[in-house]
N, C-alpha and C positions, 0 to 999 in steps of 0.2 A: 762572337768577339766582344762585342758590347751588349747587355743586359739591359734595359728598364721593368721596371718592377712598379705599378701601380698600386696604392692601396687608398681607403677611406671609402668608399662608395657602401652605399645604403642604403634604407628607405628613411621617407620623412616627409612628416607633411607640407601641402603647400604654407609658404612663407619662411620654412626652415630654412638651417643652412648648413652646409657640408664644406669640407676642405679635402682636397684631394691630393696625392705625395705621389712624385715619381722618385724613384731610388736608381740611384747609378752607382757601380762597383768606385770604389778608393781610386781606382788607378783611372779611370775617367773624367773623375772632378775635373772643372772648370775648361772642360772641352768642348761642350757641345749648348747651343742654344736650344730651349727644350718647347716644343711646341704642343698645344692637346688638341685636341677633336675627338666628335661624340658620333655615336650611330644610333638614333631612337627605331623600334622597331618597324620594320618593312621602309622605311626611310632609306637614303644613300647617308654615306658617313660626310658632318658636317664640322667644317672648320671653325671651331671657338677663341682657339687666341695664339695667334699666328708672330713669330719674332718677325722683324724689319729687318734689313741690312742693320741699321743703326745698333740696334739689340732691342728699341721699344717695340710694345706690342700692338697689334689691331683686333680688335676684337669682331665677333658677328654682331649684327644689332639686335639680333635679338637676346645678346647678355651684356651689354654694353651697361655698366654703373652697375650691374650686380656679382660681375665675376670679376677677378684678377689674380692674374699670374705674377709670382715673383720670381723675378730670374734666381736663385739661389745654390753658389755653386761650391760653399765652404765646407759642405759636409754631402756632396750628393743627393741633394734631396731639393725638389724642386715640387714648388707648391699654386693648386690651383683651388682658389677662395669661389665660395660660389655660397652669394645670399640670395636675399627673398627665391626660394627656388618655387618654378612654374612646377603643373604635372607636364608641358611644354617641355619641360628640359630631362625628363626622364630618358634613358640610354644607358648605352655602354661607352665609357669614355675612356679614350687612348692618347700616351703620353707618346711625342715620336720625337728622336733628335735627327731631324733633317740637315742641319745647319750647323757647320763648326764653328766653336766660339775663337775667334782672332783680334783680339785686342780691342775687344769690347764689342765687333762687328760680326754678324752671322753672314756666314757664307755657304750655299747651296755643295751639297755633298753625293757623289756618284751612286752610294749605296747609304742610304739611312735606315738607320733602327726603328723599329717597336716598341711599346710594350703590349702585354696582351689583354690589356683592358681590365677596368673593374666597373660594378653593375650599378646605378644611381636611380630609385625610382623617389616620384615625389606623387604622393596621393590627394586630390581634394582633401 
């Protein structure tokens, strides 16, 4: 029913930086607060930047001042900035809408979407 579609992920060395896009179909715009998380391998998958009730974001500390999420809901496309990257932060990173957007507030949903990842490795 609802689609997300991850793209940008790459290689690059450390201190690069990548931006990463979730795509949401026309008819979903400005529904859903859009959250990521990463799964680096033989690791459990880890929460990077989480919406609030409010719609602000919290980040993990260990991408806190190098990543940031823009809630961006005018065209479906929803973008995660990610500088000085570590080999640390190498994974497979996943966009998910957990939380519908209601007037500017995320609110927990019974059945939340996916997307199915794209790959980000960062090399010494």
């Amino acid at each position: 029913q609802v689609t997300l579609v991850e793209s940008g992920g790459g290689s690059v060395q450390a201190g690069g930086s990548l931006r990463l896009s979730c795509t949401l179909s026309r008819e979903n715009y400005n529904k859903y607060c859009i959250d990521w998380f990463r799964q680096a391998p033989g690791k459990e998958r880890e929460a990077v930047a989480i919406s609030n009730r409010d719609g602000t974001t919290t980040y993990a500390d260990s991408v806190k001042g190098r990543f940031t999420k823009y809630n961006v809901n005018t065209n479906g496309t929803h973008l995660l900035q990610m500088n000085t990257l570590k080999p640390d932060d190498t994974g497979t990173y996943y966009c998910a809408a957990l939380n519908r957007l209601i007037g500017g507030d995320c609110y927990s949903m019974t059945n939340p979407y996916w997307g199915q990842g794209t790959q980000v490795t960062v090399s010494s």
